[in-house]
Steps between C-alpha positions, in 0.01 A plus 500: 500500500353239739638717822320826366189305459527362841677815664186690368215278584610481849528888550156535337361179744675690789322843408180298467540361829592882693268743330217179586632468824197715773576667835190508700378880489260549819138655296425869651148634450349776561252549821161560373460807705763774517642583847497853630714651709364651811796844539370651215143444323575671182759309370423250268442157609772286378403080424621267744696173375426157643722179424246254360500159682720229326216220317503194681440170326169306564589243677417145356199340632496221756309177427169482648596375835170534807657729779520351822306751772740395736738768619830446491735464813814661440777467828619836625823613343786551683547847598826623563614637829719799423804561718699797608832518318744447745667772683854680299800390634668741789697787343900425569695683741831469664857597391651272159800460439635368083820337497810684420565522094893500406558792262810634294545775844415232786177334621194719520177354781207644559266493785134633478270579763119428407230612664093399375660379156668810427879557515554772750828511527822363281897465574742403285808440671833518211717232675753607295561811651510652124490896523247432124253264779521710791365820216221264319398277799325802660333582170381185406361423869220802441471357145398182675237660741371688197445212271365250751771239258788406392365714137786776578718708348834456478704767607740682259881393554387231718375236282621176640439601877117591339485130363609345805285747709156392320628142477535453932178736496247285310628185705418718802157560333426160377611332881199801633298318256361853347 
């Protein structure tokens, strides 16, 4: 009986305390002349609403002090000198070359030539000598060029030389720093 009592006194407390509980609501009046619109004079003029300044608190009253005349010396503040962001870093270029990745058909390395940031060319080489690399490594070099990462698609049949292939390529990427 006790935990009823006290389960339902603090659900009506915590009701009290929500529905009492205010959001501030910005006041909107009305202007006390209406607007017109200047395309066509015969509508009718519709009222204009303006937000109604927030009331400010008066401010408590300072004891009875004399002010001095005297103006008051305040020392220049410090004014910061703005500079010119410094320069971007030169775009990579040059040929990179990611180390060779073993794979379940040989060792797959690729070599990428960049040229302003931007892979221009790729080439895989299938060390291997797989007939499945020598198919997919010309495939997955334009996938290379086309992407601008190693965010490629595999290609069907060739799954491990694909792995290997993106795994050398983003270690090109990452030693061109792009």
């Amino acid at each position: 009986m006790r935990r009823a009592v006290l389960a339902l006194g603090g659900t009506v407390a915590g009701l009290a305390a929500l529905f009492s509980y205010k959001t501030h609501v910005p006041t909107v009046t009305a202007l006390s002349t209406p607007v017109t619109p200047l395309a066509s004079p015969s509508a009718t003029p519709t009222p204009t609403l303006a937000m109604k300044p927030p009331a400010t608190k008066p401010s408590a009253t300072k004891s009875a002090k004399p002010k001095s005349t005297a103006k008051k010396t305040t020392a220049p503040a410090d004014t910061p000198t703005t500079q010119a962001p410094p320069p971007p870093p030169p775009k990579p270029s040059g040929t990179f070359t990611g180390p060779a990745v073993d794979t379940n058909y040989g060792p797959v390395q690729v070599q990428i030539t960049v040229s302003d940031g931007k892979i221009t060319q790729a080439n895989g080489n299938d060390m291997g000598g797989s007939y499945i690399g020598e198919n997919a490594i010309p495939q997955l070099n334009q996938e290379a060029v086309q992407a601008q990462s190693a965010n490629i698609q595999g290609v069907s049949g060739a799954t491990y030389t694909s792995q290997g292939y993106a795994q050398s390529l983003q270690q090109a990427i990452d030693a061109a720093h792009l």
